[in-house]
C-alpha positions in Angstrom: 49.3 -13.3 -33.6 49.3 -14.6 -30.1 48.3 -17.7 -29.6 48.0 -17.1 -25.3 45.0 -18.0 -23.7 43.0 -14.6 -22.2 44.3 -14.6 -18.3 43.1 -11.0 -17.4 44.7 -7.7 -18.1 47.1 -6.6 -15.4 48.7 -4.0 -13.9 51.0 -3.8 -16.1 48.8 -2.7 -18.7 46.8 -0.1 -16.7 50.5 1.3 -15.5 51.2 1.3 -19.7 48.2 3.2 -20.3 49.0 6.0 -17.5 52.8 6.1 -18.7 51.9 6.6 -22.5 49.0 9.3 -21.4 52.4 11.5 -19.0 55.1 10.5 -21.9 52.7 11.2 -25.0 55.2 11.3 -28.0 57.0 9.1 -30.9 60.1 8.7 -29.3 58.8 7.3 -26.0 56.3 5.4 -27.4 59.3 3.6 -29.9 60.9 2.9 -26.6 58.1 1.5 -25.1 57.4 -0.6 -28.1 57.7 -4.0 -26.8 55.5 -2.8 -24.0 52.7 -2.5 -25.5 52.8 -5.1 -27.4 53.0 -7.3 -24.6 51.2 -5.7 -21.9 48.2 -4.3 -24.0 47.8 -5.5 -27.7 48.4 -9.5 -27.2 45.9 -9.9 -23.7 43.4 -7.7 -26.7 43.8 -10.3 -29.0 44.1 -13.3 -26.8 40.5 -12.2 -25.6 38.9 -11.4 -28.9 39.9 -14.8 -30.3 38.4 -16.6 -27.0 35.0 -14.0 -27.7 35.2 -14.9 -31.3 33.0 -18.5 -31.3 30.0 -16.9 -28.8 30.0 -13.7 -30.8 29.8 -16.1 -34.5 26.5 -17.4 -32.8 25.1 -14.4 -31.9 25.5 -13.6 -36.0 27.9 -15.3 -38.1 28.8 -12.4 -40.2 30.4 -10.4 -37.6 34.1 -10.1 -38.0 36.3 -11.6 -35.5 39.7 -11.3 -36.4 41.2 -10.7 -33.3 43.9 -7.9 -35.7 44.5 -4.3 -35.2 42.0 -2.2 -37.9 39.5 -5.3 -38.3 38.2 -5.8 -34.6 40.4 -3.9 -31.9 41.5 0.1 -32.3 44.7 1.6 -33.3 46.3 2.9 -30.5 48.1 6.0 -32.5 45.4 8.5 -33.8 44.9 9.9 -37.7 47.4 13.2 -37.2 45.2 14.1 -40.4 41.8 14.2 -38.3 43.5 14.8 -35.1 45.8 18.2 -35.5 46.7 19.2 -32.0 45.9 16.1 -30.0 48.4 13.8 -28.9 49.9 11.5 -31.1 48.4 8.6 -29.0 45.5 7.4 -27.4 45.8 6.3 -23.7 42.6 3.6 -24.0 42.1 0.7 -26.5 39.0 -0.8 -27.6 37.9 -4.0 -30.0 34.7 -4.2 -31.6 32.4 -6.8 -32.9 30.4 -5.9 -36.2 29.5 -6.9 -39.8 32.3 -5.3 -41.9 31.2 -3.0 -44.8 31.6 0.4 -45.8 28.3 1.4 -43.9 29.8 0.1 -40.1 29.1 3.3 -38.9 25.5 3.4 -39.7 25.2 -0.3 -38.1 24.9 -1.8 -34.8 27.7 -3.7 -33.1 29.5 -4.6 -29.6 32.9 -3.3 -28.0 34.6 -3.3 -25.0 36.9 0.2 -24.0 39.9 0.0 -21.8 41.4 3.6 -19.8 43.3 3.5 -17.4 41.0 3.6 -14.2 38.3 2.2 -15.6 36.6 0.2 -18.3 33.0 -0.5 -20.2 31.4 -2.8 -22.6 27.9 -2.9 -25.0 26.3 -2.2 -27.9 24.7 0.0 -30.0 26.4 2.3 -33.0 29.4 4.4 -33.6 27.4 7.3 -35.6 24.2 6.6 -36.8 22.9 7.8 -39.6 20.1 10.4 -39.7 18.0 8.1 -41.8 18.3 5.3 -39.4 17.4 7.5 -36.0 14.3 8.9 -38.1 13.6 5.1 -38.7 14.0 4.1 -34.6 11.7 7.2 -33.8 9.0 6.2 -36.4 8.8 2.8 -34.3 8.6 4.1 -31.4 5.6 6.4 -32.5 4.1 3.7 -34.8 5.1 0.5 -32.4 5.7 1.4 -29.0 4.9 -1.7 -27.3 6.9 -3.8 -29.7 9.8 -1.2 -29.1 8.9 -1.5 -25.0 9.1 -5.2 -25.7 12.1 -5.2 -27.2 14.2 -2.9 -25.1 13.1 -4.9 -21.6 16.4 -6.1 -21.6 17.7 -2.5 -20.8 15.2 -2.2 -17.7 16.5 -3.3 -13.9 19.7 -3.7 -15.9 23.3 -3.1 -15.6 22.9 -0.7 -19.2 22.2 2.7 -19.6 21.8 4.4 -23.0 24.0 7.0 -24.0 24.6 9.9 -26.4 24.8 13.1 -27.8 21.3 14.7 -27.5 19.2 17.4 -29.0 19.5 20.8 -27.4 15.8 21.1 -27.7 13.8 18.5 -26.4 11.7 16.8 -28.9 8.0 16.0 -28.4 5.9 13.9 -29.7 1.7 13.6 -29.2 0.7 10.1 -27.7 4.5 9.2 -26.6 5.0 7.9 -23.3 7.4 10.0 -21.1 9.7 6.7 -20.9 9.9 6.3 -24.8 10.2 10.5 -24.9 13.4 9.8 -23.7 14.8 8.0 -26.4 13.7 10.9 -29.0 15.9 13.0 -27.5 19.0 11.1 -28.8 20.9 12.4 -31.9 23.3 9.5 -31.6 22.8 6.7 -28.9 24.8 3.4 -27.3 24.4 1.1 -24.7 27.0 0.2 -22.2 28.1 -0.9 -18.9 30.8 1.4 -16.9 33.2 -0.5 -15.0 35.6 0.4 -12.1 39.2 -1.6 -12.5 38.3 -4.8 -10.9 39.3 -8.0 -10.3 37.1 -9.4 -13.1 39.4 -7.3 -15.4 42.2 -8.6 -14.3 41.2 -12.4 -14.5 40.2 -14.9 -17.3 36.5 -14.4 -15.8 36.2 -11.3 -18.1 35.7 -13.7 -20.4 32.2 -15.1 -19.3 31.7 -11.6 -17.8 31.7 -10.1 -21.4 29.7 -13.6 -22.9 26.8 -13.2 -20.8 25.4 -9.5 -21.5 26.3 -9.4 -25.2 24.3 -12.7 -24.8 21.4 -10.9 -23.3 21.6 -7.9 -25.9 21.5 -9.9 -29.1 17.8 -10.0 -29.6 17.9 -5.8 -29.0 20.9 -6.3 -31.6 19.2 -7.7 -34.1 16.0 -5.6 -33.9 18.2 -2.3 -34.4 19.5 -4.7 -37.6 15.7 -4.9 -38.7 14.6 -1.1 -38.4 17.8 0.3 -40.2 17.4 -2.2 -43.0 13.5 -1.4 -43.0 12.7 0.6 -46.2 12.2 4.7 -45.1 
């Protein structure tokens, strides 16, 4: 494990991520070994484990090992669930949640490199029906605690996204604003970056403290309504 201080990613890595995406096989990718560690998978860890302390206050069951399969992705994909695709993926993400065999079903916060750009948030990786039949009950039941608690989102830098309903769903006495957020199958909310100098500086740091900061009270309400009994 690298012990490096997080100093940005760098061109380097961005010129990694394009080279793997044009050479995208075994062979090149044993070459290019050594690149990837250094260029990609140690500035990953350096900046989970400088993360790790703000994101242990924000909840101290959320797992910060800064190690491949605990908090930051695999690059090489499951050839099982992935016949036909390449054998690698060109982007690299980490994520902050409380482990268990339900991590799908639960909130959490991630940062996702490409190539040419980048974004960072929170929300869930596939929620469960039971838990988006849960979030759409409060909204019915409680919209201006749900309006309260989703402030943070408005005159923001975040926008919700998601996999929607191909019809759109109605609901008597729902606001058009709150409408909005029944239309969601699945939903997350994230930042979309251009490369910029903050991602290629220690400042990504602070850049990435502040909004999950500002998200954990929106964090820990989505905690609340999908451990609320149905």
């Amino acid at each position: 494990m690298s012990e490096k201080r997080f100093e940005g990613f760098s061109g380097e890595t961005l010129s990694f991520l394009i080279d793997l995406g044009i050479n995208n096989n075994r062979s090149w990718m044993e070459r290019n070994r050594d690149r990837y560690r250094i260029e990609l998978l140690e500035p990953f860890r350096a900046l989970v484990k400088q993360l790790g302390p703000s994101m242990e206050r924000i909840d101290p069951f959320i797992d910060v090992r800064p190690q491949v399969g605990k908090t930051i992705s695999r690059i090489s994909r499951d050839a099982r669930r992935n016949k036909g695709k390449p054998p690698y993926r060109t982007n690299m993400w980490f994520t902050f949640r409380v482990p268990g065999p339900d991590w799908k079903d639960s909130p959490g916060f991630f940062f996702e490199l490409f190539p040419d750009w980048y974004r960072y948030g929170m929300g869930f990786y596939l929620p469960s029906r039971a838990t988006m039949v849960k979030l759409s009950e409060e909204i019915e039941k409680n919209p201006v605690r749900f309006v309260e608690k989703t402030e943070v989102l408005r005159d923001s830098e975040f926008s919700v996204f998601g996999e929607k309903y191909k019809r759109r769903r109605n609901r008597k006495g729902v606001s058009d604003s709150l409408s909005e957020w029944l239309q969601y199958r699945d939903f997350y909310i994230a930042s979309n970056h251009e490369i910029d100098e903050i991602l290629l500086s220690s400042r990504l740091v602070g850049h990435l403290e502040a909004p999950f900061s500002a998200l954990s009270e929106l964090y820990e309400y989505f905690w609340e309504l999908k451990m609320r009994d149905a």
